[in-house]
PyMOL Python script that loads the backbone (N, CA, C, O; Angstrom):
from pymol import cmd

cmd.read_pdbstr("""\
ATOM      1  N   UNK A   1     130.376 147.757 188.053  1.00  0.00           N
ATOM      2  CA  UNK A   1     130.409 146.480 187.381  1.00  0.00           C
ATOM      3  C   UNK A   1     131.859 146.125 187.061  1.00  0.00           C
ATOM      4  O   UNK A   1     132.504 147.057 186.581  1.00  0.00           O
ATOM      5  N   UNK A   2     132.367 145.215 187.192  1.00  0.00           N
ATOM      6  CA  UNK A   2     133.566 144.322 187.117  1.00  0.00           C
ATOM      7  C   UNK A   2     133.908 144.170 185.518  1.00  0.00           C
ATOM      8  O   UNK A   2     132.923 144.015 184.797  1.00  0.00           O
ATOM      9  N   UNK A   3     134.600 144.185 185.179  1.00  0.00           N
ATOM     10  CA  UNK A   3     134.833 143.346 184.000  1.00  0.00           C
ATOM     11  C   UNK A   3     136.160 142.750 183.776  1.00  0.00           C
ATOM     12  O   UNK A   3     137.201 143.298 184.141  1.00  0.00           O
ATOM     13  N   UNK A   4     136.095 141.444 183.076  1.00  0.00           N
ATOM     14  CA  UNK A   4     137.426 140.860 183.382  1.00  0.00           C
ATOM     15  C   UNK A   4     138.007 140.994 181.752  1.00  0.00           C
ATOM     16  O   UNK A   4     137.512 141.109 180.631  1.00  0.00           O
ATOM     17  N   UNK A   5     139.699 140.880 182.513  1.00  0.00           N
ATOM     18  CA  UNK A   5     140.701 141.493 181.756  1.00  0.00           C
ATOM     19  C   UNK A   5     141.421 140.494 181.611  1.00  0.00           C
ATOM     20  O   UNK A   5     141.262 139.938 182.698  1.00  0.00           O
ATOM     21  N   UNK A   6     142.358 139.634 180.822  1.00  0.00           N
ATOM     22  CA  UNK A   6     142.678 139.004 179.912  1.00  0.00           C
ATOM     23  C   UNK A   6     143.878 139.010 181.048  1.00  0.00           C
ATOM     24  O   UNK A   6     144.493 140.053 181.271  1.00  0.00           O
ATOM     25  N   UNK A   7     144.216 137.610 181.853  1.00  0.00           N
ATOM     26  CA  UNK A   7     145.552 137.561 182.777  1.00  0.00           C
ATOM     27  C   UNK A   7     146.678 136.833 181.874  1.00  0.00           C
ATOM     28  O   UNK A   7     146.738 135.635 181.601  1.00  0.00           O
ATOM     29  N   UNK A   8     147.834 138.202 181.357  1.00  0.00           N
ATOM     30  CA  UNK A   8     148.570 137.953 180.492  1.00  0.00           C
ATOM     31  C   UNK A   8     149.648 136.955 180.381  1.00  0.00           C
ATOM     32  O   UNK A   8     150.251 136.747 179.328  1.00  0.00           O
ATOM     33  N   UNK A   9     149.969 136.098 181.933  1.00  0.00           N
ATOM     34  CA  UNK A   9     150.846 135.341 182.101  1.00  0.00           C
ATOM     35  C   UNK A   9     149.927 133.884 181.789  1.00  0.00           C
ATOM     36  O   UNK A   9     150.387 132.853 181.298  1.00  0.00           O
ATOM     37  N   UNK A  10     148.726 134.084 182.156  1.00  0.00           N
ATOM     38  CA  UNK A  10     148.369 132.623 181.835  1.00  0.00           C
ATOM     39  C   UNK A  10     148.037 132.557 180.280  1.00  0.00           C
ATOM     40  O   UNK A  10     147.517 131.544 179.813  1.00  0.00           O
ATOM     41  N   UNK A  11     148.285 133.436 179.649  1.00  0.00           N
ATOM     42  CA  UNK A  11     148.136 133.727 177.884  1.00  0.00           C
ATOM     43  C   UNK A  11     149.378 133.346 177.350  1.00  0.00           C
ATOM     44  O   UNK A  11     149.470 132.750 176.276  1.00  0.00           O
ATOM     45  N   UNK A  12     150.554 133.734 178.207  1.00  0.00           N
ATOM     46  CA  UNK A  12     151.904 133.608 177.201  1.00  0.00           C
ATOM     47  C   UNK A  12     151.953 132.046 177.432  1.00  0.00           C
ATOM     48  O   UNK A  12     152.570 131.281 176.690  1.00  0.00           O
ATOM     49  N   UNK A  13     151.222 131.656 178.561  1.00  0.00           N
ATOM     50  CA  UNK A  13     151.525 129.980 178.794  1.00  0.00           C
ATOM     51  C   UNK A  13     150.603 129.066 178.210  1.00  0.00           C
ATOM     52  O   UNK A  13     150.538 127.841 178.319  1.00  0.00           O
ATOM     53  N   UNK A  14     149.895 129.880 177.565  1.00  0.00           N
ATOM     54  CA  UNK A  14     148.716 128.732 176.299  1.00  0.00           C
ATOM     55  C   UNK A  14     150.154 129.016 175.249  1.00  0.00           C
ATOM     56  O   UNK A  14     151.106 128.245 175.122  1.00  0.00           O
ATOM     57  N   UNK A  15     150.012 130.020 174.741  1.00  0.00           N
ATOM     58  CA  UNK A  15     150.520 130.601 173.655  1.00  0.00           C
ATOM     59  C   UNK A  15     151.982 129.772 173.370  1.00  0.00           C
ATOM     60  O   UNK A  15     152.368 129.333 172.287  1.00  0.00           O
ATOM     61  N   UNK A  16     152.728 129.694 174.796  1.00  0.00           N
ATOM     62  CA  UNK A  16     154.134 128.174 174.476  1.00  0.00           C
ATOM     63  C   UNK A  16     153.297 127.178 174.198  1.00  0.00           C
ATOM     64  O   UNK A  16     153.423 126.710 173.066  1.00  0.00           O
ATOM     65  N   UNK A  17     152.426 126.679 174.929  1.00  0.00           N
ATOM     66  CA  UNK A  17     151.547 125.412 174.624  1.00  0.00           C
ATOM     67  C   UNK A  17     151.275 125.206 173.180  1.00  0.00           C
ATOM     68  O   UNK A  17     151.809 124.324 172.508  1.00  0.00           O
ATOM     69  N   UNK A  18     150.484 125.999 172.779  1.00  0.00           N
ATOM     70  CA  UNK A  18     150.432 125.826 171.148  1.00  0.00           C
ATOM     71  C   UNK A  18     151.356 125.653 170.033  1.00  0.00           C
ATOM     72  O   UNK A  18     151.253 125.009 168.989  1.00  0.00           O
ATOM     73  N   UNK A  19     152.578 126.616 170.663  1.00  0.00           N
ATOM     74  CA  UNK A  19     153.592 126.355 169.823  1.00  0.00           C
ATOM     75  C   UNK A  19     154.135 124.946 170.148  1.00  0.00           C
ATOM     76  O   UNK A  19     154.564 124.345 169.162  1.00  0.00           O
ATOM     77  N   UNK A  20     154.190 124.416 171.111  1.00  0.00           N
ATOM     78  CA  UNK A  20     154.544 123.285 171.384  1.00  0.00           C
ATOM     79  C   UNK A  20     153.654 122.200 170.220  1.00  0.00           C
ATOM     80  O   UNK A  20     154.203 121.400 169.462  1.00  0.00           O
ATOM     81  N   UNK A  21     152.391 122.404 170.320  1.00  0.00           N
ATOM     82  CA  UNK A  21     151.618 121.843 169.497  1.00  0.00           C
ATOM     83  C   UNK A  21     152.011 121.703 167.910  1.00  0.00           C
ATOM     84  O   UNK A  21     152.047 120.640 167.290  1.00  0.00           O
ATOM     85  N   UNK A  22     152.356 123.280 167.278  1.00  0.00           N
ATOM     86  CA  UNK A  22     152.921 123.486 166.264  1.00  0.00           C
ATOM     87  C   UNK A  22     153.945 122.667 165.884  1.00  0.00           C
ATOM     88  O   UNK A  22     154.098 122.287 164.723  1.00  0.00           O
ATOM     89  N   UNK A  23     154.647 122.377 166.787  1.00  0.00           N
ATOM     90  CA  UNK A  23     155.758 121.502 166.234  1.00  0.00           C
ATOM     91  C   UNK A  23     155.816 120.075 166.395  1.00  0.00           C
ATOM     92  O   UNK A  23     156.639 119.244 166.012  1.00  0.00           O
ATOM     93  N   UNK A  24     154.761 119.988 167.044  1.00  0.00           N
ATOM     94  CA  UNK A  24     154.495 118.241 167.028  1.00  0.00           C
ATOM     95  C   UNK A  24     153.899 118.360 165.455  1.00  0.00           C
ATOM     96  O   UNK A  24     154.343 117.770 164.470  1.00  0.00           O
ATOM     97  N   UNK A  25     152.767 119.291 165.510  1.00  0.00           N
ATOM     98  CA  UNK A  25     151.882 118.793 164.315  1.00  0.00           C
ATOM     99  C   UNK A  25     152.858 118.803 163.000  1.00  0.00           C
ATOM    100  O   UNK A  25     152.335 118.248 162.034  1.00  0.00           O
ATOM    101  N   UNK A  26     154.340 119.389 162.740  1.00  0.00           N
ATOM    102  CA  UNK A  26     154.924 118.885 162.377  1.00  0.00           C
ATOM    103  C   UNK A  26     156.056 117.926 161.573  1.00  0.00           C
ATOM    104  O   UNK A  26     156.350 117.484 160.463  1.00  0.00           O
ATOM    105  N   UNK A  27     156.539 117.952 163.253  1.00  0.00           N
ATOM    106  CA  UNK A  27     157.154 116.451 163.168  1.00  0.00           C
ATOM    107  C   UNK A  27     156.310 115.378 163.240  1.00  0.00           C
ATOM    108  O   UNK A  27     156.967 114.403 162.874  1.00  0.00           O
ATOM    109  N   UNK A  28     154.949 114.977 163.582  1.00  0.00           N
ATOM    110  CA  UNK A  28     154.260 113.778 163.808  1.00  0.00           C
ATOM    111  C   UNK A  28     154.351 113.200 162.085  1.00  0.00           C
ATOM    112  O   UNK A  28     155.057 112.293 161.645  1.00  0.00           O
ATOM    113  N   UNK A  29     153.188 114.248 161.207  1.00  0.00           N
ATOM    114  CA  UNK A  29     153.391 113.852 160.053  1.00  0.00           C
ATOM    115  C   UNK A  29     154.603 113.315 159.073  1.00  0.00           C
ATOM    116  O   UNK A  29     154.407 112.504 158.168  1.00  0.00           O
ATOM    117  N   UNK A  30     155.587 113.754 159.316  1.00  0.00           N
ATOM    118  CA  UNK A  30     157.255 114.100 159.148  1.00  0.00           C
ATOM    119  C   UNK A  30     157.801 112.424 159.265  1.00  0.00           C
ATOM    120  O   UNK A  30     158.398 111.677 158.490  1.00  0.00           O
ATOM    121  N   UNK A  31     157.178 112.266 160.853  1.00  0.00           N
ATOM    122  CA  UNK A  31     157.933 111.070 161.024  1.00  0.00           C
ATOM    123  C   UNK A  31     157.514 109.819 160.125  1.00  0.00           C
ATOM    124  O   UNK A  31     158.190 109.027 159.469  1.00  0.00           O
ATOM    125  N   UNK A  32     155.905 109.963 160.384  1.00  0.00           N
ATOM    126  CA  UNK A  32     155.067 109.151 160.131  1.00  0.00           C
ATOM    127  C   UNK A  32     155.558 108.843 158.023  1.00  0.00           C
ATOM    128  O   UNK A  32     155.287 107.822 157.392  1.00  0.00           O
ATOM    129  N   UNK A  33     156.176 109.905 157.553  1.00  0.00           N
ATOM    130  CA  UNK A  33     156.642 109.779 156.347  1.00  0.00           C
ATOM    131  C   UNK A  33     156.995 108.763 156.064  1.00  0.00           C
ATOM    132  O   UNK A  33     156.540 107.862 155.359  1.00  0.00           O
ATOM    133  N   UNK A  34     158.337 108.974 156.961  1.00  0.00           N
ATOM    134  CA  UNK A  34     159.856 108.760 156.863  1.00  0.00           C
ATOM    135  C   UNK A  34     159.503 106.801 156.993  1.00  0.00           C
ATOM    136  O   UNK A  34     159.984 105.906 156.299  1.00  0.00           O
ATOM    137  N   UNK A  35     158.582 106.710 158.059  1.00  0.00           N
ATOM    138  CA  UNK A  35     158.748 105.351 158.522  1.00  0.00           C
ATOM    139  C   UNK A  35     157.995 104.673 157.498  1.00  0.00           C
ATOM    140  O   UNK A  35     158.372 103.546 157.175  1.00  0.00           O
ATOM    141  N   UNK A  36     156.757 105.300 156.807  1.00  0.00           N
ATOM    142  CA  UNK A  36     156.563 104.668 155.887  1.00  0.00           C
ATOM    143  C   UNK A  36     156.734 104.467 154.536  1.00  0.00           C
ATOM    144  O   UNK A  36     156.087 103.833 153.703  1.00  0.00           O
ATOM    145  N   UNK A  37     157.900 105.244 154.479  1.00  0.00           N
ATOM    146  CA  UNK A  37     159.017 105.406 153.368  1.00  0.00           C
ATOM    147  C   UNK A  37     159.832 104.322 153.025  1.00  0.00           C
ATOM    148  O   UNK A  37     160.286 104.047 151.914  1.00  0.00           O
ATOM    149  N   UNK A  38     159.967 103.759 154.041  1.00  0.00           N
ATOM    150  CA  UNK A  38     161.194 102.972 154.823  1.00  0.00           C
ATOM    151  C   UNK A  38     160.859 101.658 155.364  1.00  0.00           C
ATOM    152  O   UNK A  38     161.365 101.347 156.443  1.00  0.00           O
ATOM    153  N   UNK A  39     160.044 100.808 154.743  1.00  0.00           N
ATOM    154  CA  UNK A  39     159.704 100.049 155.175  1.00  0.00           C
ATOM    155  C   UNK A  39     160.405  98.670 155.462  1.00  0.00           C
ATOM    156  O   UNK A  39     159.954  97.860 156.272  1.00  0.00           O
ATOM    157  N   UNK A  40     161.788  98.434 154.569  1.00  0.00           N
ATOM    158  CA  UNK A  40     162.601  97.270 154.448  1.00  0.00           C
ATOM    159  C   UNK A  40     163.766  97.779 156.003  1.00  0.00           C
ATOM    160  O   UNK A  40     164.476  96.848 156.384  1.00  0.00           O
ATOM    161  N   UNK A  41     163.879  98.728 156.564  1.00  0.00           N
ATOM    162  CA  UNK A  41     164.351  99.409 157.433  1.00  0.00           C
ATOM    163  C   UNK A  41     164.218  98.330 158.902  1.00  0.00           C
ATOM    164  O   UNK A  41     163.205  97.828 159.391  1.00  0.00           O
ATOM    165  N   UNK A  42     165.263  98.256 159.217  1.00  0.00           N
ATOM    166  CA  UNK A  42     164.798  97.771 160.579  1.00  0.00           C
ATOM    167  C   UNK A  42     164.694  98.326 161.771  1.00  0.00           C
ATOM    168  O   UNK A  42     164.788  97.690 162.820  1.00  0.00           O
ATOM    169  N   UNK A  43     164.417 100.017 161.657  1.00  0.00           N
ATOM    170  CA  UNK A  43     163.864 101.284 162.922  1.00  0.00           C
ATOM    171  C   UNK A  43     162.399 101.598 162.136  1.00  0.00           C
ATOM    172  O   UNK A  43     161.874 102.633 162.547  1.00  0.00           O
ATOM    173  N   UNK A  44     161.722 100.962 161.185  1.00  0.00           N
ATOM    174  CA  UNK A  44     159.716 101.173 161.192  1.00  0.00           C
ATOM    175  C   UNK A  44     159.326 101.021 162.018  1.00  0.00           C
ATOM    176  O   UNK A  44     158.989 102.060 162.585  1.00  0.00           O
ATOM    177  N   UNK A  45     159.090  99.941 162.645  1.00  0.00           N
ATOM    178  CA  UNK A  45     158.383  99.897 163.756  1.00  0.00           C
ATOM    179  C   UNK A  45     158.654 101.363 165.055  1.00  0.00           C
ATOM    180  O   UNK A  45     158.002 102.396 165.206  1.00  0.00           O
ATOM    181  N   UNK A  46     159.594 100.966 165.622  1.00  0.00           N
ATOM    182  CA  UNK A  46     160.259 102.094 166.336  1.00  0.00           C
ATOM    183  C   UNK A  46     159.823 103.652 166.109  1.00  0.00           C
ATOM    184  O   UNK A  46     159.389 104.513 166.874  1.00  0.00           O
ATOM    185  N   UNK A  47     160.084 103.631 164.937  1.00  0.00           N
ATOM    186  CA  UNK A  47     159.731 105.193 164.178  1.00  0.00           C
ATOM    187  C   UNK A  47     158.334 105.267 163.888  1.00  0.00           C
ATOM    188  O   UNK A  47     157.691 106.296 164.095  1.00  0.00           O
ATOM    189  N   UNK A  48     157.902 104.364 163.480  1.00  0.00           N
ATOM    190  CA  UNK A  48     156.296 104.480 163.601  1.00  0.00           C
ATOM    191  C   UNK A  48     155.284 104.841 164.936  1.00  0.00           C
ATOM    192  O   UNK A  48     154.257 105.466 165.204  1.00  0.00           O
ATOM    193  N   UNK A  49     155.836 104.391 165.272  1.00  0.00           N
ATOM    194  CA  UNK A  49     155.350 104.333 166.990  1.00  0.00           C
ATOM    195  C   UNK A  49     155.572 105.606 167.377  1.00  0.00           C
ATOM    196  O   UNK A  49     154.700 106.471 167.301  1.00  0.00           O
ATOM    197  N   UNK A  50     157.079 105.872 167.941  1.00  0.00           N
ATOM    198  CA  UNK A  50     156.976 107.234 168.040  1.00  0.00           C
ATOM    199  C   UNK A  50     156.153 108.367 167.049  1.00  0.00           C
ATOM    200  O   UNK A  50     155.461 109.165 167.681  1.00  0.00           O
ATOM    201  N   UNK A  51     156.159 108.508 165.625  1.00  0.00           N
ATOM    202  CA  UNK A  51     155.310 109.366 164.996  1.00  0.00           C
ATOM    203  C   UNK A  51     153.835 109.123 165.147  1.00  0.00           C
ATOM    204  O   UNK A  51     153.016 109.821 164.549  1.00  0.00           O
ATOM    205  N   UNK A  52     153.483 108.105 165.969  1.00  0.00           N
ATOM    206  CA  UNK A  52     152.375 107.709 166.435  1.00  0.00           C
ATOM    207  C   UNK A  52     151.850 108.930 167.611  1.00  0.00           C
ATOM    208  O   UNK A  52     150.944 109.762 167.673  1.00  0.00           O
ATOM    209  N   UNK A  53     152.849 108.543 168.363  1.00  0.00           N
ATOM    210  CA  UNK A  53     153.079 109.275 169.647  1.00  0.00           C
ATOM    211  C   UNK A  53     153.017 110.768 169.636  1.00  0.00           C
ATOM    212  O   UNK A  53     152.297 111.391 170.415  1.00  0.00           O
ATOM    213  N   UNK A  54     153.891 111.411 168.614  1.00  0.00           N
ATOM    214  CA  UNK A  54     153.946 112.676 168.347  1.00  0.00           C
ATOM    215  C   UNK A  54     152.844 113.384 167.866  1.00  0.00           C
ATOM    216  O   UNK A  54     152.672 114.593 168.023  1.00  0.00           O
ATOM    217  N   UNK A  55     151.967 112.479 167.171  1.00  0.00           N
ATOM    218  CA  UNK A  55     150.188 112.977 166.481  1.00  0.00           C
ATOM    219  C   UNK A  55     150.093 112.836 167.488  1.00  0.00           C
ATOM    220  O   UNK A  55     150.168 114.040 167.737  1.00  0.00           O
ATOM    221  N   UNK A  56     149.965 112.348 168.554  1.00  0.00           N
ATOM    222  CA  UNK A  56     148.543 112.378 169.960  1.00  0.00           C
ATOM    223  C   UNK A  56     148.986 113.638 170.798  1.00  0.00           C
ATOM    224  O   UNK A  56     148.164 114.383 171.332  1.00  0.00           O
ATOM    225  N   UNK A  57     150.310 113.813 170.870  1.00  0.00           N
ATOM    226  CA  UNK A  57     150.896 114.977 171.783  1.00  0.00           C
ATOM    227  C   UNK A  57     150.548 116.225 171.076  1.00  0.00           C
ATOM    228  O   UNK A  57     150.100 117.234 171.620  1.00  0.00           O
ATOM    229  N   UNK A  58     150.796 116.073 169.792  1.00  0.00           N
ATOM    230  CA  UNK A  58     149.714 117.102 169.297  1.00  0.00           C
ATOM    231  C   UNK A  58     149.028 117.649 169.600  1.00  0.00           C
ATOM    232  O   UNK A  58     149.054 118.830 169.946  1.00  0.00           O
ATOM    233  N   UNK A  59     147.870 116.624 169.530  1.00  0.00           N
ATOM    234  CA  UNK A  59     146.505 117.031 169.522  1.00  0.00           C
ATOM    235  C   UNK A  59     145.700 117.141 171.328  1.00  0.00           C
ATOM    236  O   UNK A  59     144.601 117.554 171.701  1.00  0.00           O
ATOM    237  N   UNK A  60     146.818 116.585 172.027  1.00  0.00           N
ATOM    238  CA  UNK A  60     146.440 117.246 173.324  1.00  0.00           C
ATOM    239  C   UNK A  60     146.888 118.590 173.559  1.00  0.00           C
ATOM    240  O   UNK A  60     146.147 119.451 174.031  1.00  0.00           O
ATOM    241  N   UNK A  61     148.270 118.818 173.191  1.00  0.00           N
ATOM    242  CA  UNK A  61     148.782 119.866 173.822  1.00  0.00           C
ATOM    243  C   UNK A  61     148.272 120.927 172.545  1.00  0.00           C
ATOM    244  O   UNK A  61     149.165 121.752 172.350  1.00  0.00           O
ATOM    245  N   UNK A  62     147.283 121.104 171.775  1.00  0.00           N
ATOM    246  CA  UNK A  62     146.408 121.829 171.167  1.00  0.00           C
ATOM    247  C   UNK A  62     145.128 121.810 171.991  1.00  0.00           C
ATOM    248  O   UNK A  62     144.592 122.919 171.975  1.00  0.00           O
ATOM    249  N   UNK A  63     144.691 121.208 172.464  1.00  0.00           N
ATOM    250  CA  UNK A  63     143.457 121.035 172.883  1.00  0.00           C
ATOM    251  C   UNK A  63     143.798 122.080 174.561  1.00  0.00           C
ATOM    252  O   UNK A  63     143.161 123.115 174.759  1.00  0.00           O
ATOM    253  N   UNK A  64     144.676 121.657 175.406  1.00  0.00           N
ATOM    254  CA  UNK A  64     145.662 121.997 176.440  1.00  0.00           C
ATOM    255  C   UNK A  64     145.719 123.815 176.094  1.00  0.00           C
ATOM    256  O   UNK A  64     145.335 124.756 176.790  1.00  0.00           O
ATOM    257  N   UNK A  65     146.303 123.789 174.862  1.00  0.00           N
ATOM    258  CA  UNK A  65     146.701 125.348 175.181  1.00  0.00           C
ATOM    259  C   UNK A  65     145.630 126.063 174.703  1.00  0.00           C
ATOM    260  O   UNK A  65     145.723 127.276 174.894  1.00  0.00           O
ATOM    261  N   UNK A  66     144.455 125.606 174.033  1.00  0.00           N
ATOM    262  CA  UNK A  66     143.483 126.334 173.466  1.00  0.00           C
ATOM    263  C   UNK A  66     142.536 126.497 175.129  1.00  0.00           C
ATOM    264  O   UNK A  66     142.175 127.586 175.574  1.00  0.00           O
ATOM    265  N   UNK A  67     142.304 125.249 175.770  1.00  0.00           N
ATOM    266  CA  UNK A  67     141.886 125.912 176.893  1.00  0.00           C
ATOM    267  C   UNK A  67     142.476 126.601 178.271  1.00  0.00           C
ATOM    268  O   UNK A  67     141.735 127.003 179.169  1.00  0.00           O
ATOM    269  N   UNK A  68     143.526 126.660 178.301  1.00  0.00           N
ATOM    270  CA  UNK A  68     144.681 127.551 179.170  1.00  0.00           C
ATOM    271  C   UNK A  68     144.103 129.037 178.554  1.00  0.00           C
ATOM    272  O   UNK A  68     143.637 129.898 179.301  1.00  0.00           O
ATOM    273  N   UNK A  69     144.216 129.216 176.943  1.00  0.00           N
ATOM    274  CA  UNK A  69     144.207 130.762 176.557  1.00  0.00           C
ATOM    275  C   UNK A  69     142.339 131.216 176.871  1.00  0.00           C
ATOM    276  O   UNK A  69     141.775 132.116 177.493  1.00  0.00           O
ATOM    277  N   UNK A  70     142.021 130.386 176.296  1.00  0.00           N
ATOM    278  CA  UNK A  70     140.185 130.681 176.871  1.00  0.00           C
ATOM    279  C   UNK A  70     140.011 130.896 178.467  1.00  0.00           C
ATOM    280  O   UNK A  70     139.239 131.766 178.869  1.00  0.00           O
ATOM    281  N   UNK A  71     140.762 130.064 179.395  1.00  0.00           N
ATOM    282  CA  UNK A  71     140.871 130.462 180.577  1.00  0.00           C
ATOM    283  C   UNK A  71     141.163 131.491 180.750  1.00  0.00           C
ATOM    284  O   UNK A  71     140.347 131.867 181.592  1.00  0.00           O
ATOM    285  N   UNK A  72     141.979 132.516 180.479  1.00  0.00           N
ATOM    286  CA  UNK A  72     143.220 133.480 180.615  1.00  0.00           C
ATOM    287  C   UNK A  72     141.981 134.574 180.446  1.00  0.00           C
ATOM    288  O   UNK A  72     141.863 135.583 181.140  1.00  0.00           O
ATOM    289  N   UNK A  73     141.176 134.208 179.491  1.00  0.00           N
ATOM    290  CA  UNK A  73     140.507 135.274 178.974  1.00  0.00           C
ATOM    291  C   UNK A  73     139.140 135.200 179.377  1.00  0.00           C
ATOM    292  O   UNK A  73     138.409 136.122 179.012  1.00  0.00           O
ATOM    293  N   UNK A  74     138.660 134.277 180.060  1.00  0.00           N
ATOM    294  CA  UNK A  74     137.197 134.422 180.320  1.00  0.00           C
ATOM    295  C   UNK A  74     136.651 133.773 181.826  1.00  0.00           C
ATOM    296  O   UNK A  74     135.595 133.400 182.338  1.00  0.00           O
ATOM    297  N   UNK A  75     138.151 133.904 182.184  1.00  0.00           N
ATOM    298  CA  UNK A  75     137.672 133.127 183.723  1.00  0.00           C
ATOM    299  C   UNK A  75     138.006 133.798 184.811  1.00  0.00           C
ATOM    300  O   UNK A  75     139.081 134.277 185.173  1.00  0.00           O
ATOM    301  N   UNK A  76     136.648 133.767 185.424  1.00  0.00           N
ATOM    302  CA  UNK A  76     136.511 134.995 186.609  1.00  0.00           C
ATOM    303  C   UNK A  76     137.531 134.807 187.823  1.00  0.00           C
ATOM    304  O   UNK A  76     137.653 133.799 188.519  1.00  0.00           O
ATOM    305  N   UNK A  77     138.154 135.869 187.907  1.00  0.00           N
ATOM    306  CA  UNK A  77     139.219 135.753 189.341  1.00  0.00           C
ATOM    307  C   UNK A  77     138.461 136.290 190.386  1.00  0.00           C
ATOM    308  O   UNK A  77     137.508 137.052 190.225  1.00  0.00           O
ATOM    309  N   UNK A  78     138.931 135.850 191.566  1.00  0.00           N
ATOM    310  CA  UNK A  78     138.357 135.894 192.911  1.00  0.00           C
ATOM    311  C   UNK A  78     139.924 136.649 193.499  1.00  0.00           C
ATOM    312  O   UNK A  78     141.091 136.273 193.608  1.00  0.00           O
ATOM    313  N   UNK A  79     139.203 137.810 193.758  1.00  0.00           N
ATOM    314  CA  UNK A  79     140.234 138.574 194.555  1.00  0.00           C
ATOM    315  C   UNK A  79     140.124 138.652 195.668  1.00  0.00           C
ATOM    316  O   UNK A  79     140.957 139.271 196.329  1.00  0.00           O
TER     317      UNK A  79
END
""", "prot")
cmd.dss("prot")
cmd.show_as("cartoon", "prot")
cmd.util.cbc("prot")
cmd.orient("prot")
């Protein structure tokens, strides 16, 4: 019987992914502060948008590395 073993390169490459995630999640909030801190400012808009941007990259590249590492670990290779 076979059993599968955890392919460690496609693990370290969720594992950047998430951290990638980590640091959107953030700067998204961070930005999203700042711009609405700042509202007489004439970079809100601008800055809003982008901290807009930075929550969605987030929450893909969480979603992204959570299934890269579930791959890594539960998906059958064909040798």
């Amino acid at each position: 019987m076979k059993t599968n073993k955890t392919d460690k390169n496609i693990l370290v490459k969720g594992v950047k992914v998430i951290g990638i995630s980590a640091g959107c999640m953030f700067l998204g909030p961070t930005l999203i502060y700042i711009a609405l801190t700042n509202k007489e400012k004439p970079l809100y808009i601008p800055i809003l948008i982008i901290a807009i941007i930075v929550c969605v990259l987030a929450i893909f590249f969480a979603f992204k590395g959570i299934n890269t590492i579930l791959d890594s670990m539960f998906k059958k290779k064909n040798y």
